[in-house]
C-alpha positions in Angstrom: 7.1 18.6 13.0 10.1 15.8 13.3 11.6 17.5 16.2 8.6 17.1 18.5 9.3 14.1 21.4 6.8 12.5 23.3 5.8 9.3 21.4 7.2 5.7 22.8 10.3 3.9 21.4 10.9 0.1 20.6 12.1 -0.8 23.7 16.2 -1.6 23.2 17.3 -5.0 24.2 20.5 -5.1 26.1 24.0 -5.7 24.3 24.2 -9.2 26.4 20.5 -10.4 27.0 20.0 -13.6 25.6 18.4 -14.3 22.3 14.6 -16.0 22.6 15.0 -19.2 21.4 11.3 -19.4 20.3 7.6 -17.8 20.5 7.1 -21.0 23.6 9.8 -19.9 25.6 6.9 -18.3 28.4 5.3 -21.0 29.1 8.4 -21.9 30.9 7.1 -19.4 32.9 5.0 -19.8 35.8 1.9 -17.7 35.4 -0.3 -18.6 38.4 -0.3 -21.2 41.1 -0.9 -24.6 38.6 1.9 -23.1 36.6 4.4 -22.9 39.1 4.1 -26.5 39.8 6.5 -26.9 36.9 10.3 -27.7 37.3 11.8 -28.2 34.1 14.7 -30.3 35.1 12.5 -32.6 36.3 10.2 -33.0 33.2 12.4 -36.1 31.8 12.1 -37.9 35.5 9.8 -41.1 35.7 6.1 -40.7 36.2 7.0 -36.7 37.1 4.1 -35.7 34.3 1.3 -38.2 35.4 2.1 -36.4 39.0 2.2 -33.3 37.6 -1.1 -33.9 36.0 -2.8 -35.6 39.4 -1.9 -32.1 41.1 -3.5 -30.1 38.8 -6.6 -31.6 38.9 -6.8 -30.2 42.1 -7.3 -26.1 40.7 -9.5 -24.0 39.1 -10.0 -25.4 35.3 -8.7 -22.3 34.3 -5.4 -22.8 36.0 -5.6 -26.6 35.0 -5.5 -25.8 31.4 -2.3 -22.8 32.0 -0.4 -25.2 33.7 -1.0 -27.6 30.7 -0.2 -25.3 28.2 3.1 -24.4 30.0 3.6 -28.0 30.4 3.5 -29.0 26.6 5.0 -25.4 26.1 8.7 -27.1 27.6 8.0 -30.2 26.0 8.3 -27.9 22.6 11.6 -26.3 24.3 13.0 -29.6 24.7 12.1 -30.5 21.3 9.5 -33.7 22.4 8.1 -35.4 19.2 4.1 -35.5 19.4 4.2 -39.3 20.3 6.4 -38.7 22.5 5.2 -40.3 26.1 5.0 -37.4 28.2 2.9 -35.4 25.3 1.2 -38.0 24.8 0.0 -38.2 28.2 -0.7 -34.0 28.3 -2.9 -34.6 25.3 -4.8 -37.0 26.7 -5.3 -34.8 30.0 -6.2 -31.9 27.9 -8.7 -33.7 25.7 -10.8 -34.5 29.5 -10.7 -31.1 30.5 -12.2 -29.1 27.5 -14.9 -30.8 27.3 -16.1 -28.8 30.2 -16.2 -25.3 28.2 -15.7 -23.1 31.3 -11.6 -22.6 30.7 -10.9 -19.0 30.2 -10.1 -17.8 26.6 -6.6 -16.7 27.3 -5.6 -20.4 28.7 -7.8 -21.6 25.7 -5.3 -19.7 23.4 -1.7 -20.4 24.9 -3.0 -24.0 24.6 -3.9 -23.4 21.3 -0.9 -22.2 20.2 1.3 -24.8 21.7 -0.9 -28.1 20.4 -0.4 -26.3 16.7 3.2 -26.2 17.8 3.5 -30.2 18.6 0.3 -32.0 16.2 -0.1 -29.6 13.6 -3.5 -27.7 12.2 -5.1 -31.4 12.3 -5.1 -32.2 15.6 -7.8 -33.3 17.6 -6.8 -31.3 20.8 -6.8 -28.5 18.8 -9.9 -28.5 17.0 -11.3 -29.1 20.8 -9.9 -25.8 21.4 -11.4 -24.0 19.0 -14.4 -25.3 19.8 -14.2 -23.6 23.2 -12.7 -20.5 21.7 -16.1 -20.5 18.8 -18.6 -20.6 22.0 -17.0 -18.3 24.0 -16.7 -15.9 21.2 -20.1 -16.3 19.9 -21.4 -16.1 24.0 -20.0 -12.5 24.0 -17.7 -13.0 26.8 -14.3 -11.9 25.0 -12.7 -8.9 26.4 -9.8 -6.5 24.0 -7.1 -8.7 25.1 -9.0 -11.9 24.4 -9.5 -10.5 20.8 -5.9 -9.9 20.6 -5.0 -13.4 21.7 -8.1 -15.4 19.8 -6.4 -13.5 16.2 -3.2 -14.7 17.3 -3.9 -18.1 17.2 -6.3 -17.9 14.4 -3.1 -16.6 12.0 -1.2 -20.0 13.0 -3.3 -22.4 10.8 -5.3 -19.6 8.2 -7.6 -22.1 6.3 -10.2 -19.7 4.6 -12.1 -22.7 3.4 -12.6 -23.5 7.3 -16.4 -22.9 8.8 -15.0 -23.2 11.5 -12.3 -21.1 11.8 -15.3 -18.9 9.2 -17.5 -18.8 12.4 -15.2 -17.6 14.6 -14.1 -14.9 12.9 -17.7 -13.9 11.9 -18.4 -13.8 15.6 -15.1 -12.4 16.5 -15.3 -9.1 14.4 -18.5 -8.1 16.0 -17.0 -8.8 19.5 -14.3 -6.2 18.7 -16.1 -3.7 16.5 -18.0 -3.3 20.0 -14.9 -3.4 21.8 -12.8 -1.1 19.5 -13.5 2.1 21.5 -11.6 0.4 24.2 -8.6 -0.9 22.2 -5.0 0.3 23.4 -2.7 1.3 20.3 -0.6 -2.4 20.6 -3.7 -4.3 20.4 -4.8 -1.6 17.5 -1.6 -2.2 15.8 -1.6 -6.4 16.8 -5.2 -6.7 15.1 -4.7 -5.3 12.5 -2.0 -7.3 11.8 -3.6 -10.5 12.4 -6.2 -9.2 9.6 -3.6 -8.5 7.3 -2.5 -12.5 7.6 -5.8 -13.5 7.6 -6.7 -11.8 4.4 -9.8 -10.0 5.7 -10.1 -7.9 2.9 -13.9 -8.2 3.3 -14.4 -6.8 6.8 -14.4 -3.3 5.4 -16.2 -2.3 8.5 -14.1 -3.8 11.4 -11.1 -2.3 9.5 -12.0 1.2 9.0 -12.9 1.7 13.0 -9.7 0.3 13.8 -8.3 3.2 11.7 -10.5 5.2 12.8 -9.3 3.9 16.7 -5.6 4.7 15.7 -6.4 7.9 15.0 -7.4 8.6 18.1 -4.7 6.5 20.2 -1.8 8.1 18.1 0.1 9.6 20.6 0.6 6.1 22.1 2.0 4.3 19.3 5.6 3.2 19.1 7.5 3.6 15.8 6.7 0.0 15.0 3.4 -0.5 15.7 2.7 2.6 13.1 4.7 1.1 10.8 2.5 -2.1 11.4 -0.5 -0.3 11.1 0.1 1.2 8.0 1.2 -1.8 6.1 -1.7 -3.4 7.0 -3.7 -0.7 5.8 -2.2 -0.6 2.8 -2.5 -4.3 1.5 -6.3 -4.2 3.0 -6.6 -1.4 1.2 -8.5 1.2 3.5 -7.7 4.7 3.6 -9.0 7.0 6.4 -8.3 11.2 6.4 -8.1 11.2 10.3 -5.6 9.0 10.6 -3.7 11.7 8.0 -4.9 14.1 10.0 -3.2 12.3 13.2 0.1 11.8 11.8 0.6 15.8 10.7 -0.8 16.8 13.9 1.4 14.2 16.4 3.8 12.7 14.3 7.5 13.4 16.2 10.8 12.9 15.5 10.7 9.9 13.3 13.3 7.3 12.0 13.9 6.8 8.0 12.2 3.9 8.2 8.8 5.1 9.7 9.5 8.0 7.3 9.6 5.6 4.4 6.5 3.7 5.7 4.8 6.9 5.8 5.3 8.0 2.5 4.5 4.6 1.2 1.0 4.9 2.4 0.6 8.3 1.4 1.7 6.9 -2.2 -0.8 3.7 -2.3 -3.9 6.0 -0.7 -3.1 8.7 -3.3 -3.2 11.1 0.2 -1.5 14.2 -0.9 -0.9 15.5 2.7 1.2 19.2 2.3 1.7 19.4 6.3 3.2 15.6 6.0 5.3 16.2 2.5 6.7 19.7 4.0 8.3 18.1 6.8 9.3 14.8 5.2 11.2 17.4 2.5 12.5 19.7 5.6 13.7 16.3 6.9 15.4 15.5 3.7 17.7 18.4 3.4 19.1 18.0 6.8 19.4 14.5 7.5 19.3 12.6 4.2 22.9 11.5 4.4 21.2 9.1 7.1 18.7 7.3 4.8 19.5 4.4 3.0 19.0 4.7 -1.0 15.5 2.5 -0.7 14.1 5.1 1.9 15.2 7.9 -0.2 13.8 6.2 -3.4 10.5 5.7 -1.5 10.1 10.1 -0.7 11.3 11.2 -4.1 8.6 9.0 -5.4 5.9 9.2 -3.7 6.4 13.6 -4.2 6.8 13.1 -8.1 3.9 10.6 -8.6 1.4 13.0 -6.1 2.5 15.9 -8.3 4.1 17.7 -4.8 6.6 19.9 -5.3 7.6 21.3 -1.1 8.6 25.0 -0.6 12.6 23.9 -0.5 12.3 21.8 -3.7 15.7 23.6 -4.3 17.5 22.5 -1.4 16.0 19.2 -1.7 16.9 18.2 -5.2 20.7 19.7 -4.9 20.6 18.0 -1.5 19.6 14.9 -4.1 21.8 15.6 -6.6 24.6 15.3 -3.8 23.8 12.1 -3.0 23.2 10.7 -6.4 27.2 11.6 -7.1 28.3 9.9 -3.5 26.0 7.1 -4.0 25.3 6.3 -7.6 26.2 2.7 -7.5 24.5 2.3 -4.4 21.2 2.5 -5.4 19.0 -0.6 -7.4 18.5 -0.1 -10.8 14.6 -0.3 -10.2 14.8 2.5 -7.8 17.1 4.8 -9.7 14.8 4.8 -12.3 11.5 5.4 -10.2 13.5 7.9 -8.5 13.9 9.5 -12.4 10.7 9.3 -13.5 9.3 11.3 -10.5 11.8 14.2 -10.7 10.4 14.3 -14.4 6.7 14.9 -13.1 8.0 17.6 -11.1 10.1 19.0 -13.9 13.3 18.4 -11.9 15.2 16.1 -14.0 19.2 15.1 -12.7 21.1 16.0 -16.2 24.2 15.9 -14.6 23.1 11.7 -14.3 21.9 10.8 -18.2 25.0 9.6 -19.5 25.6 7.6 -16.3 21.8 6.1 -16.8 21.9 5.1 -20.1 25.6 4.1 -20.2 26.1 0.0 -21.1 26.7 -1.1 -17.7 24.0 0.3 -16.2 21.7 -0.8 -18.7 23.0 -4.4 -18.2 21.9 -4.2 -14.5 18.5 -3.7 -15.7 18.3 -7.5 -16.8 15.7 -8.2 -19.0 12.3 -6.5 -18.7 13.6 -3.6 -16.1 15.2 -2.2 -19.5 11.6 -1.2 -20.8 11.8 1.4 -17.5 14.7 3.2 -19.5 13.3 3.2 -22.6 10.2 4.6 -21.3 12.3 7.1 -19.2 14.1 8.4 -22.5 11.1 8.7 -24.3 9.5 11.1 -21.2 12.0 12.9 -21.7 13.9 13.2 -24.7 13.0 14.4 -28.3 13.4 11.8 -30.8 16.9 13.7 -31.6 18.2 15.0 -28.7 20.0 13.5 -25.5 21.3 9.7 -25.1 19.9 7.3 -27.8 19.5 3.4 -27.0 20.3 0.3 -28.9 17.3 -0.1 -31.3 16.7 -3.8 -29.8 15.8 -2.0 -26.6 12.9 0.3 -27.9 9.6 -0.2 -26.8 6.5 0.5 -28.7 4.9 1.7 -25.9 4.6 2.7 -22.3 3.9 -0.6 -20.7 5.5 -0.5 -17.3 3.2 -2.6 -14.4 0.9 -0.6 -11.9 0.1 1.8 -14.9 2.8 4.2 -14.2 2.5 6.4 -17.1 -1.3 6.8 -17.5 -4.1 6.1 -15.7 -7.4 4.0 -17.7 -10.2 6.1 -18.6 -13.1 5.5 -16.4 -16.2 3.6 -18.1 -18.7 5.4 -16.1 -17.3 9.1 -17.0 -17.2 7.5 -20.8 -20.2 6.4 -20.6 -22.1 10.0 -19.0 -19.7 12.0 -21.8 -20.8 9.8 -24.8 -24.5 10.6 -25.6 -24.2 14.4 -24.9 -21.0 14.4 -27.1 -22.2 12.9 -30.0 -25.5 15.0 -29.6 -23.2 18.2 -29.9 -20.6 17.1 -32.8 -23.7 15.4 -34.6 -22.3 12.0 -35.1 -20.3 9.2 -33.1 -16.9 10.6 -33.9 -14.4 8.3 -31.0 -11.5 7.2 -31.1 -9.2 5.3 -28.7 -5.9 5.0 -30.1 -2.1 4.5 -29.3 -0.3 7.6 -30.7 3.2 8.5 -31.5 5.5 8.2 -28.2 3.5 5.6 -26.5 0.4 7.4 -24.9 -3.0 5.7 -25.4 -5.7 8.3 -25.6 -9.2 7.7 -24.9 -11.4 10.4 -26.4 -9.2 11.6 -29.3 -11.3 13.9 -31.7 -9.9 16.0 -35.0 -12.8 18.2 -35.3 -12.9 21.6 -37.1 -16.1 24.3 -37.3 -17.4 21.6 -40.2 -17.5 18.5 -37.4 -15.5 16.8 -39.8 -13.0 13.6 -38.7 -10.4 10.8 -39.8 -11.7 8.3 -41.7 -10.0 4.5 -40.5 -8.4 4.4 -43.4 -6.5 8.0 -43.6 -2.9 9.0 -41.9 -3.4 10.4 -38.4 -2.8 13.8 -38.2 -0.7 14.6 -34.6 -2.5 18.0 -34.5 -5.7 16.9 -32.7 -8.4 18.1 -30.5 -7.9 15.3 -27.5 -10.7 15.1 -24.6 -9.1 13.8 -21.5 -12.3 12.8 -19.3 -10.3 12.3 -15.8 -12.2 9.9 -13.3 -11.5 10.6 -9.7 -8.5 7.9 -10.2 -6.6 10.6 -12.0 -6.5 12.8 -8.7 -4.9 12.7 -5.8 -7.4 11.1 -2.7 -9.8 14.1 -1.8 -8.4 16.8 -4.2 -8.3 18.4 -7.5 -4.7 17.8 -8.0 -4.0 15.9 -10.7 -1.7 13.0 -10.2 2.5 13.1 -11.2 2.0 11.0 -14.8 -1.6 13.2 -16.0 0.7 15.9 -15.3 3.6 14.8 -17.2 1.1 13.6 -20.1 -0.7 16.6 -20.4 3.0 18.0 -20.7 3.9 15.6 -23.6 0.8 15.4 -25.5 1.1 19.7 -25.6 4.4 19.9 -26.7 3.2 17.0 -29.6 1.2 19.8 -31.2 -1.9 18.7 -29.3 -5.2 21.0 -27.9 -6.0 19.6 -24.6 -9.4 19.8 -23.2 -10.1 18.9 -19.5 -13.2 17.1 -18.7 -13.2 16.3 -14.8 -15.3 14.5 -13.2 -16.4 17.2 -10.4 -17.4 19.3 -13.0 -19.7 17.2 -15.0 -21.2 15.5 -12.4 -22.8 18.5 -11.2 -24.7 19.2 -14.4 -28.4 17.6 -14.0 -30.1 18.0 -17.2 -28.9 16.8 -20.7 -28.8 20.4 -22.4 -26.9 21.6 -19.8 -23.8 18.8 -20.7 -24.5 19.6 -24.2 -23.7 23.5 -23.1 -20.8 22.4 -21.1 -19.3 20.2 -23.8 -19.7 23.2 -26.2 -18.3 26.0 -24.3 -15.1 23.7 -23.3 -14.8 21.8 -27.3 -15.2 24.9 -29.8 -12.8 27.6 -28.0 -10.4 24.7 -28.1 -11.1 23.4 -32.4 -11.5 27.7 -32.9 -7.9 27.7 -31.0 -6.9 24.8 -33.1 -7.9 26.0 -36.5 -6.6 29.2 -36.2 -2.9 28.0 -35.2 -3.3 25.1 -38.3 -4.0 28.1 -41.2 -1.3 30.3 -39.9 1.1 26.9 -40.2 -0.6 26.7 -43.7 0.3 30.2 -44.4 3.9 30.3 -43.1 4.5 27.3 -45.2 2.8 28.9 -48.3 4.9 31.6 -47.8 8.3 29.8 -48.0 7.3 27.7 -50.7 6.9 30.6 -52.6 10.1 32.7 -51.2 11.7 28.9 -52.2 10.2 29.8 -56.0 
């Protein structure tokens, strides 16, 4: 799947082409006949702008307002202050020609953009332009390169609070959801962008047809403009399956970094794509030498926490293990432990690397709050007497790392739908959400026996427990059944704490329509469980009756 060619690459700049001094430097450039009246040499001349400016009034207002634009775009190359006398005198020419409202948009915008450059979001030329662009947009007139260009400009001066800069982009998204299906994968990948600076969380719409449009332009993308694309997605927040679909069906030989980005996504979406994860893993074993330790922090992780394990998990974690003993110091704390806590989802945890983890030094690098990571690491792992210990002062009461990387919340809704059919069946409200021993909160925690008997608040909880884990669709990975990395590990934990575990997902109980028929679910998954449960606490009672008395 990496080996496949055919996609475009960055282009590569030349070992001595000359830097771009700044985002102005083409309109330097002459770009139609008003534009090439320019000479830049001559810009500093007496009265050469006021004839500059008497020429163009000759030509198309169009080309009028391009030649102005490149004009003021040399004044910002030559660094001219805004009351400066020859910008002074462009402003004052550009301020009688919009007025007219039959410039094009694209001279509209590289006017646009070089006014912000010299006055500022304030500045009367400016707001003239917008003006123009707001019409035109809201006439209908604004073709896929326009769109680009009018997002561009929009991202210099963001002001949410704006109505007018509101207005335009109210208009503008319904120019280009019309114009999408004509959208070429830069301008996919360049609006996209200019959303993600613009914070358009809210146009849901426009967004998911983009995705949908880079699905289908994938082929054409550059490594770049992916990675574009799917950092935008990501902090809008969007997911789309054919745009997954895309990238295992035309994704070709890829860079660590595009590789990273991908796996990124995959992680935020909770997309647990097997044709994507295979060859990422395939990838690994021959070529991670290549990776820097962030990019191989960033595939570990994202495998652990989607609960993937790929067919050459074995060649991949020695290939890991490798690299850990070449590159221990290299990697950051943070990531070392991430990288950690996934192999422990996966049940693949580096021995070899414990006493290195937890030694003093490393646990100094942590600084501060990161230091919680290893205590919560140790306790994943580790019996309360066995393996590396920490300094008491570091211990943590419980899991309480950010993005809720040990469990996910219970879902309210789920809660809610269980609740009335469960207290039906036990014959009383008998909930509980507590924080038990080794950090886990656990929402639906009954000790029920054939008697429907519980704890009382004021008695010792007793660790041998009947626990309901009601997983919401958040629990799963995007689109499957597969639970994610930490419900995995949990399960794990809370089993080997003497617990009876029974599974409440959401598929299955949304399908049941009637009220007796939850009441019959709940029944047939509680009481094989508590029958389970009972019988494993009297032989318990029995094997310690029996060596009390043997101790007798």
């Amino acid at each position: 799947l990496w080996e496949r060619t055919g996609r475009r690459t960055a282009p590569q700049k030349a070992p001595g082409a000359a830097p771009r001094l700044s985002p102005y430097i083409t309109y330097a450039k002459p770009q139609s006949k008003a534009a090439a009246l320019l000479d830049i040499q001559s810009l500093f001349e007496e009265d050469v702008i006021a004839e500059l400016c008497s020429r163009l009034e000759a030509f198309p207002r169009s080309d009028r307002a391009e030649g102005l634009a490149s004009l003021l775009g040399a004044c910002v190359e030559f660094g001219l202050e805004a009351h400066s006398p020859p910008v002074l005198t462009l402003m004052n020419e550009c301020l009688e020609l919009l007025p007219s409202r039959d410039i094009g948009v694209a001279q509209l915008c590289r006017l646009g953009e070089v006014v912000c450059a010299l006055e500022g979001r304030r500045s009367r030329v400016l707001t003239e332009v917008l003006d123009c662009v707001c019409a035109a947009v809201e006439e209908d007139v604004v073709s896929p390169s326009e769109a680009v260009m009018v997002y561009s400009l929009l991202t210099r001066f963001c002001e949410p609070a704006s109505q007018q800069q509101t207005r335009i982009l109210s208009a503008l998204h319904t120019d280009t959801r019309r114009l999408v299906h004509r959208l070429k994968a830069g301008q996919v990948s360049d609006i996209l962008q200019s959303l993600l600076k613009l914070q358009q969380r809210q146009a849901v719409s426009l967004v998911l047809r983009l995705s949908h449009r880079a699905s289908r332009v994938f082929k054409a993308f550059r490594d770049d403009e992916i990675m574009k694309v799917l950092s935008a997605l990501m902090t809008l927040g969007q997911h789309d399956g054919e745009l997954v679909a895309a990238m295992e069906k035309h994704l070709t030989g890829c860079d660590p970094e595009l590789i990273g980005a991908i796996m990124e996504y995959c992680l935020q979406m909770r997309c647990r794509s097997e044709p994507l994860f295979e060859a990422v893993a395939e990838n690994f074993v021959r070529h991670a030498e290549k990776h820097t330790t962030l990019q191989i922090a960033k595939q570990i992780v994202a495998m652990g926490r989607l609960n993937y394990l790929p067919q050459c998990s074995s060649q991949m974690f020695k290939k890991l293990e490798s690299i850990l003993s070449e590159r221990f110091s290299q990697f950051q704390p943070r990531s070392l432990v991430d990288v950690m806590h996934a192999c422990i989802h996966l049940e693949r945890f580096p021995l070899n690397y414990m006493t290195k983890v937890f030694s003093p030094h490393f646990l100094q690098r942590l600084q501060g709050t990161r230091r919680a990571f290893i205590s919560d690491l140790i306790r994943l792992y580790c019996s309360p007497r066995q393996g590396p210990r920490l300094p008491f002062f570091l211990h943590v009461k419980r899991f309480s790392s950010a993005g809720q990387a040990f469990e996910t919340p219970m879902e309210s809704l789920l809660y809610k739908q269980v609740k009335g059919p469960l207290a039906h069946l036990l014959g009383g409200t008998l909930y509980s959400t507590r924080m038990i021993h080794g950090g886990y909160t656990i929402g639906k925690l009954q000790h029920v026996t054939q008697h429907h008997s519980t704890w009382s608040s004021g008695e010792p909880f007793d660790f041998h427990a009947v626990v309901l884990c009601l997983d919401g669709p958040n629990r799963f990975c995007t689109n499957t059944r597969h639970l994610l990395g930490k419900e995995v590990t949990k399960r794990r934990h809370l089993q080997r704490m003497g617990m009876e575990l029974v599974e409440i997902p959401y598929f299955e109980f949304e399908k049941l329509q009637t009220e007796e028929e939850q009441i019959q679910y709940l029944h047939d998954k509680i009481f094989p469980a508590v029958s389970k449960f009972n019988n494993q606490t009297a032989n318990q009672l029995n094997q310690k009756s029996t060596v009390r008395q043997t101790t007798l």
